[in-house]
C-alpha positions as CSV (number, residue, x, y, z in Angstrom):
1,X,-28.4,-19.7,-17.6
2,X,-27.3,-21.6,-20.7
3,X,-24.3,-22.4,-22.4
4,X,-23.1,-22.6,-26.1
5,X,-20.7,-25.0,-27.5
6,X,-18.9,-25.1,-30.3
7,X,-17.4,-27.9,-32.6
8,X,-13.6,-28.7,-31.2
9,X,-11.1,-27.2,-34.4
10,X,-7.6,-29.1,-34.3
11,X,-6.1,-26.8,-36.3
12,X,-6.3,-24.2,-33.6
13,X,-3.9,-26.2,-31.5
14,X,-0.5,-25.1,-31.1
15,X,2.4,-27.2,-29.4
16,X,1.2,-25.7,-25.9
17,X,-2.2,-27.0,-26.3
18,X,-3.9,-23.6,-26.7
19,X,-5.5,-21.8,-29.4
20,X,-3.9,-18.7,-31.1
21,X,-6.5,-16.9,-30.0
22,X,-5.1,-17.9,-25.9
23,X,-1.9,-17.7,-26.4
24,X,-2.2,-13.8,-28.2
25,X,-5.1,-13.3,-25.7
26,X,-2.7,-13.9,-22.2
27,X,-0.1,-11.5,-23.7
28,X,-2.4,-8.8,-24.3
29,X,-3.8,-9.0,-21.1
30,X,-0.8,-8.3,-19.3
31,X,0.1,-5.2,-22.1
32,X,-3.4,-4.1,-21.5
33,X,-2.7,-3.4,-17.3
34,X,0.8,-2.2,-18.4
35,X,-1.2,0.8,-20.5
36,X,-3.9,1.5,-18.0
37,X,-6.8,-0.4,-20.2
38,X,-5.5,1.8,-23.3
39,X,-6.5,-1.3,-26.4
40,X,-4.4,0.8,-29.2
41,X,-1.3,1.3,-26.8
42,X,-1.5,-2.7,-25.7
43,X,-2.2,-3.8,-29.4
44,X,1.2,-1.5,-30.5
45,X,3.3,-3.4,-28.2
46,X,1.4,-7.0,-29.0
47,X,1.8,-5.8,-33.0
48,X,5.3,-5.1,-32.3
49,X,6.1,-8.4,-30.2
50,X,4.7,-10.1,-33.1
51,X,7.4,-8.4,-35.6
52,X,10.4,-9.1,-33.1
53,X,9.4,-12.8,-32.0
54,X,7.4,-14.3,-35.0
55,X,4.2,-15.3,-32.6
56,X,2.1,-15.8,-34.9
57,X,4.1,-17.7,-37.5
58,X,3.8,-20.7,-35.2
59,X,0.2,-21.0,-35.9
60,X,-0.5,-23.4,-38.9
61,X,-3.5,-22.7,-39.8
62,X,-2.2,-18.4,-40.8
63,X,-3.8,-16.9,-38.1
64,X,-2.8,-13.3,-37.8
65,X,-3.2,-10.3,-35.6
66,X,-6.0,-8.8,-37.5
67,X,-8.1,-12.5,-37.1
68,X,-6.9,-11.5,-33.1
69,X,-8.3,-8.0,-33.4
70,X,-11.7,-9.3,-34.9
71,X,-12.5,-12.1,-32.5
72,X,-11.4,-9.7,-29.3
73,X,-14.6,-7.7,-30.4
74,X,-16.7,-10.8,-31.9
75,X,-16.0,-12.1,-28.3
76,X,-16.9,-9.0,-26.3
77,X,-13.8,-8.0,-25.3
78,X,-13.0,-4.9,-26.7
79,X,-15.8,-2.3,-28.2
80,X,-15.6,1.1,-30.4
81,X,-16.6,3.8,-28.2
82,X,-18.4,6.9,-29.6
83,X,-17.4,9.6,-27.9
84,X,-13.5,9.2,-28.4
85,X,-14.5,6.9,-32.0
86,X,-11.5,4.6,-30.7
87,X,-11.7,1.1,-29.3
88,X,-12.3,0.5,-25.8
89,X,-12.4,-3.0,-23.1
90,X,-15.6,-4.3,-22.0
91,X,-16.3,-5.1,-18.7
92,X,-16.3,-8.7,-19.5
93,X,-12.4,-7.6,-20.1
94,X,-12.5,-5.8,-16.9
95,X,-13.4,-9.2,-14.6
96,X,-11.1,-11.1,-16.8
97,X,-8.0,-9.2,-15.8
98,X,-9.0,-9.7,-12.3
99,X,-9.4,-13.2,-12.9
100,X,-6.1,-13.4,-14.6
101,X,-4.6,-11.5,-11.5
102,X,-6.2,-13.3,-9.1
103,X,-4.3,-16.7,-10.5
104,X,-0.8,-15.4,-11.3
105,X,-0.6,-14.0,-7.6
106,X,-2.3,-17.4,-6.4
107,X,-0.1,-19.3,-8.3
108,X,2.9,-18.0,-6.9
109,X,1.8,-18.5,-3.5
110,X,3.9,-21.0,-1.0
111,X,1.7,-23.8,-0.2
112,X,-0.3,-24.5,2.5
113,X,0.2,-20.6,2.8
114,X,-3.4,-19.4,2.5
115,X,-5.1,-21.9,4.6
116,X,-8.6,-22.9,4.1
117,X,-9.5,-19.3,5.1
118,X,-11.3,-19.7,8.7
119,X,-10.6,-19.2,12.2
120,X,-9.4,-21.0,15.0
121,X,-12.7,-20.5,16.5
122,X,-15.9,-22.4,16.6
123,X,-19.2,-21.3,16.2
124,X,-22.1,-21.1,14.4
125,X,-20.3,-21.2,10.7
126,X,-20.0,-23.4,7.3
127,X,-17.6,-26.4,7.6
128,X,-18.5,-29.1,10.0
129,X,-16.1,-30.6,12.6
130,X,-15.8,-34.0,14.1
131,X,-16.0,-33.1,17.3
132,X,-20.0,-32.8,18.8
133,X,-21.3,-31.0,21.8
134,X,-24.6,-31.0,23.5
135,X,-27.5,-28.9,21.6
136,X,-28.3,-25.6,23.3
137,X,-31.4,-23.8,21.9
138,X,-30.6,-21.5,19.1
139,X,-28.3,-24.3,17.3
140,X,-28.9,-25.2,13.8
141,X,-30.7,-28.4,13.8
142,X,-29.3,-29.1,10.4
143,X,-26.0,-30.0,12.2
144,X,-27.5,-32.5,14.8
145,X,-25.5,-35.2,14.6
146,X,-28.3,-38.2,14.3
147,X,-26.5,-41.3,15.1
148,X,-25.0,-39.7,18.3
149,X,-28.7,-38.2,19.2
150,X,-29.9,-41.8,18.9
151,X,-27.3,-43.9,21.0
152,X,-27.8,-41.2,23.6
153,X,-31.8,-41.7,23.4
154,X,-30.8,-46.0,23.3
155,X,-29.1,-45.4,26.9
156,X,-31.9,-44.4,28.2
157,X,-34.8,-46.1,26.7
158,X,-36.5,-49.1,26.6
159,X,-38.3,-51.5,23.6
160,X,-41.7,-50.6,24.6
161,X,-40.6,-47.1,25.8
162,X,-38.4,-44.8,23.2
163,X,-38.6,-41.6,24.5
164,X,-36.6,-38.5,22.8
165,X,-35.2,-35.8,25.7
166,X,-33.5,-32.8,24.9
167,X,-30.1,-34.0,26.9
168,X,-30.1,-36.5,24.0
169,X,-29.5,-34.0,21.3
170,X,-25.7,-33.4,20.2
171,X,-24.8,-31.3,16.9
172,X,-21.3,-30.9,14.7
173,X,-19.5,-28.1,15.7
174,X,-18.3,-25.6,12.8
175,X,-15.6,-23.5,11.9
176,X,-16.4,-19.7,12.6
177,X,-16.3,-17.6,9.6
178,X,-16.0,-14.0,10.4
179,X,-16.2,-10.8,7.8
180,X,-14.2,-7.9,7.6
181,X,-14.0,-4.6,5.9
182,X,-11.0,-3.3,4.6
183,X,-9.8,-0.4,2.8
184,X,-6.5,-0.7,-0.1
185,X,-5.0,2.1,-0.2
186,X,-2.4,2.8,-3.7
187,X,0.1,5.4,-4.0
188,X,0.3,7.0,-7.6
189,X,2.8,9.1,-6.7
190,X,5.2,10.1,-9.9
191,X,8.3,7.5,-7.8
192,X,5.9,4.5,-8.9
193,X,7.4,5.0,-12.0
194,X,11.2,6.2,-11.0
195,X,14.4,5.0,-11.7
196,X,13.4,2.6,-14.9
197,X,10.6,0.1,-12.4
198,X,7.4,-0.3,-13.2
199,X,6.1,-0.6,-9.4
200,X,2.5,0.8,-10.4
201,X,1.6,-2.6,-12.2
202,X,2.5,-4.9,-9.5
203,X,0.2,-2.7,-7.4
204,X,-2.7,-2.9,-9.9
205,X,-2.3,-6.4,-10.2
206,X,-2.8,-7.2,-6.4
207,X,-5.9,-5.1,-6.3
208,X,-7.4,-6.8,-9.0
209,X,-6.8,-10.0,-7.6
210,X,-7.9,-9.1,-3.9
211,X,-11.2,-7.7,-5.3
212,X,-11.8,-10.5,-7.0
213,X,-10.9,-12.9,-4.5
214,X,-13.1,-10.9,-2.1
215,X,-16.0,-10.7,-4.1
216,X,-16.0,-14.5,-5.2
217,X,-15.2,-16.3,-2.2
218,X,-16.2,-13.7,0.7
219,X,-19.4,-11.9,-0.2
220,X,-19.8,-10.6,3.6
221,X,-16.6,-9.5,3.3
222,X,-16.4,-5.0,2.2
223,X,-13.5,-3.7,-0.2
224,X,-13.1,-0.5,-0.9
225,X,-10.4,1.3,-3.0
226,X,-8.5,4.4,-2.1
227,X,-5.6,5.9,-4.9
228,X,-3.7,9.2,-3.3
229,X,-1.1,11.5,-5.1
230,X,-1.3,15.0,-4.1
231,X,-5.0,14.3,-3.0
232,X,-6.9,11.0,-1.9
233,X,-9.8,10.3,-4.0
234,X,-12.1,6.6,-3.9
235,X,-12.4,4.4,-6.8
236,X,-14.4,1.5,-7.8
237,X,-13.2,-2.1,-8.9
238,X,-14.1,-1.6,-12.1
239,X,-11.0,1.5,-12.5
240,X,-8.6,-0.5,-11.7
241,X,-7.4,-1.1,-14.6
242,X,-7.7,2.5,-16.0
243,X,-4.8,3.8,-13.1
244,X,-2.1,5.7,-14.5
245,X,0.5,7.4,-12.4
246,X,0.7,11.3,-12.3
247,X,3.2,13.2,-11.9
248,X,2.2,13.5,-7.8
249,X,3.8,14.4,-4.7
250,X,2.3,11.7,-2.1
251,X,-0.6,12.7,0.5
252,X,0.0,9.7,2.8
253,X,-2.2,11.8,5.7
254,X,-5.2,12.3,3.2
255,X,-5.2,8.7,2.1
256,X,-5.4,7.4,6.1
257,X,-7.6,10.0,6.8
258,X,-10.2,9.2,3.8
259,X,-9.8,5.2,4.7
260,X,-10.6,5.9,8.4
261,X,-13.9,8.0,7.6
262,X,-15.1,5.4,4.6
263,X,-14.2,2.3,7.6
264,X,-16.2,4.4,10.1
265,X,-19.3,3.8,7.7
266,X,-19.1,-0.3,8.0
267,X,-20.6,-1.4,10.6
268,X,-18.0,-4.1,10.9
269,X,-16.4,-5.5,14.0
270,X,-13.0,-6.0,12.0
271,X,-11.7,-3.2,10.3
272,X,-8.1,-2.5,8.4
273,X,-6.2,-0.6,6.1
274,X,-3.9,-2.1,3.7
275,X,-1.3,0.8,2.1
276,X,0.6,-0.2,-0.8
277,X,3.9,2.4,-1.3
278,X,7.3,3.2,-1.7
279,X,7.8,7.0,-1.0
280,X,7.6,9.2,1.7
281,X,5.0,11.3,2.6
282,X,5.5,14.2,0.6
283,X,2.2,16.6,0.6
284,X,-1.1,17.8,3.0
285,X,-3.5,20.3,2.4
286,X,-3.0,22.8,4.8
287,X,-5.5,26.4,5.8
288,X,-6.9,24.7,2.5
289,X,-3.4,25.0,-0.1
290,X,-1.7,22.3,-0.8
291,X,1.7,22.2,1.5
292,X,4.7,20.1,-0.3
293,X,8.6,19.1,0.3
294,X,10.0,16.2,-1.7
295,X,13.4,16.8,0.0
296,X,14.0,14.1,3.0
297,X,11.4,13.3,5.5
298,X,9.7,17.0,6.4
299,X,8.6,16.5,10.3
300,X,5.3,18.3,9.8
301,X,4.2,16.1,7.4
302,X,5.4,13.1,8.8
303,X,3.7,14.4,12.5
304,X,0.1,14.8,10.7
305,X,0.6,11.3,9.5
306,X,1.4,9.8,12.4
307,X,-1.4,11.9,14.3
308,X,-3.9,9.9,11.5
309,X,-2.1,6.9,12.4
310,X,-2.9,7.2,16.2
311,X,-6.8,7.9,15.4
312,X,-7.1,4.9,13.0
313,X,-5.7,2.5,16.5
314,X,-8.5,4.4,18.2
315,X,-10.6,3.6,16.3
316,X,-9.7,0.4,16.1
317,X,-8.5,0.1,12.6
318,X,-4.9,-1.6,11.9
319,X,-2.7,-0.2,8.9
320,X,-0.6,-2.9,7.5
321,X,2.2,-1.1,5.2
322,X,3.4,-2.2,2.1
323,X,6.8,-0.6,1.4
324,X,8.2,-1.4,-2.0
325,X,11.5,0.6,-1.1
326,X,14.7,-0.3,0.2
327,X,16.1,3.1,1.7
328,X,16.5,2.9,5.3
329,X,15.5,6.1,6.3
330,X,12.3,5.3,4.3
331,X,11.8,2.1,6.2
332,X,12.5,4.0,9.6
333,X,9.3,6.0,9.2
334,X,7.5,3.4,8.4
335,X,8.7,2.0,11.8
336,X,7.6,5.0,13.7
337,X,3.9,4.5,11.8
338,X,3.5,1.2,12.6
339,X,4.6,1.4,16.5
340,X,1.7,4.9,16.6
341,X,-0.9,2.5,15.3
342,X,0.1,-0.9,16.8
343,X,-0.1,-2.1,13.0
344,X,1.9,-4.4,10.5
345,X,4.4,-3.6,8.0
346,X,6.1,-5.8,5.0
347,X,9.1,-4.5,3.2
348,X,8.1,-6.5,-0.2
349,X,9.6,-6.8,-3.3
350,X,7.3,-6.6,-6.6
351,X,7.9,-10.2,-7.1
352,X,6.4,-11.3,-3.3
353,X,3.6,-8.3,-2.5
354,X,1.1,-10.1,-3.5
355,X,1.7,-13.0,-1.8
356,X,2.3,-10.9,1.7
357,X,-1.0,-9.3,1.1
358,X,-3.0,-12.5,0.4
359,X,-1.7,-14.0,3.6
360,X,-2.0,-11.2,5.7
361,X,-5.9,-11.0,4.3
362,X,-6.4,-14.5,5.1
363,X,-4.9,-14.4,8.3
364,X,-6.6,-11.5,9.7
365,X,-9.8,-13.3,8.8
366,X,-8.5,-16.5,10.7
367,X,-7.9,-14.1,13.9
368,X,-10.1,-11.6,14.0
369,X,-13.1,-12.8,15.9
370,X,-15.5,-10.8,18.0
């Protein structure tokens, strides 16, 4: 480990206090999960929001999108790839977007919302309360509380006679920190898209931002990543980004069914399924052939989803559902789902899903204690 640093450059300073670089940088972030990680599509739109706004004619110093392009790859950022000879993100680029994800949903959160991300329960754990107890064996002697141990010792002893018994010994109790494993489920359904709402990028953004939360501040904590249209398949953090909409019917029965058997595999005592949605259940596979109806709520689809629902509660896993739609017969069946699996479920707009999710997250960590 070792850091760099370079000489301070005034000039770089516009009236915001950032660097051109920054202030160019933070919009073509945000194009970049727009285009699913495409760096031509994203530097079109930054090129062309340039033209309409005059961005860079606030910098004094004449910096200019091709100075942009050159430091993006003289920083890491962005790379040419061989095979498709076009310029491609890093992963550096990758973590940064979750970074950047992870603070705009944070950011937005009410206070005193998120907690300090423990349990009501005490235990063998990280923080150290101010109440003491007596020592039983097993007990971390780092959390013996000395001055206590000492008085107790005092009581007993004399000058010529200090003698140490167990009974003496009193440690800190600490807040209980328990794990969990949870699968995110996202629709990419062609309606993600519908009606002139970007709903995919909201969704993209969350995930980012939950994986990175997960991986920075819980390490014991599991995340894994389900996207389903006509079929369920599992991703990695690291695609993300990349996630396009196609032009899908929605297998909501596939996507439970594939979280239940990954969640099955994690020897966790705390298990859930986050969905993130806003259409029906539209598809199954069925005697192998894909069975669909996009017209109202088809009862044999919606029957094999709830029958998935029903095996998740018995196997102890809790859906929480994320519906990003407002039609009521829509927001009936997620009812019914709910009630078979004894769940949770939000009816969020774009601007608030994140914060439901990061609260629900934390929550269920606070709770959740075997």
């Amino acid at each position: 480990m070792y850091y760099r640093y370079f000489e301070w450059d005034d000039r770089y300073a516009d009236q915001q206090g950032k660097i051109p670089f920054d202030v160019l940088w933070d919009l073509f972030q945000q194009l970049l999960t727009i285009s699913s990680g495409e760096v031509s599509q994203a530097l079109r739109w930054l090129t062309e929001l340039d033209k309409e706004y005059d961005i860079t004619g606030q910098f004094e110093d004449g910096y200019s999108m091709g100075d942009f392009i050159d430091d993006l790859r003289d920083r890491g950022y962005i790379e040419m790839d061989d095979q498709s000879n076009s310029m491609v993100i890093t992963r550096k680029t990758e973590r940064s977007l979750r970074q950047k994800s992870l603070k705009e949903i944070f950011r937005h959160l009410n206070k005193g919302g998120t907690g300090s991300h423990k349990t009501n329960f005490s235990g063998k754990g990280l923080e150290r309360q101010p109440e003491v107890r007596k020592w039983i064996q097993g007990d971390d002697l780092s959390q013996i509380d000395s001055v206590g141990t000492m008085l107790n010792m005092l009581n007993h002893s004399s000058i010529d006679n200090m003698e140490l018994n167990e009974d003496d010994l009193q440690v800190y109790d600490t807040d209980h920190y328990t794990s969990q494993a949870t699968v995110l489920l996202i629709d990419l359904s062609h309606s993600m898209i519908l009606y002139g709402e970007d709903r995919i990028t909201p969704a993209k953004k969350v995930a980012m931002a939950l994986s990175e939360l997960i991986m920075n501040n819980y390490a014991k904590d599991s995340l894994d990543i389900v996207a389903f249209g006509n079929e369920a398949w599992q991703i990695t953090v690291e695609d993300l980004p990349y996630l396009k909409v196609g032009p899908y019917h929605t297998n909501t029965k596939q996507a439970l069914e594939l979280a239940r058997h990954i969640l099955q595999r994690k020897k966790y005592a705390n298990k859930q399924i986050f969905m993130i949605t806003d259409g029906k259940p539209s598809a199954m596979f069925e005697n192998g052939r894909l069975y669909k109806n996009s017209f109202g709520l088809d009862r044999k689809i919606i029957n094999k989803v709830l029958d998935e629902a029903v095996k998740c509660r018995r196997d102890k896993i809790s859906i929480t559902t994320f519906m990003i739609a407002q039609d009521p017969y829509l927001q009936s069946f997620v009812r019914e789902m709910t009630e078979a699996n004894k769940g949770r479920a939000y009816f969020a707009s774009l601007d608030n899903l994140g914060g439901y999710i990061f609260e629900d997250y934390i929550e269920n960590r606070r709770k959740h204690v075997k």
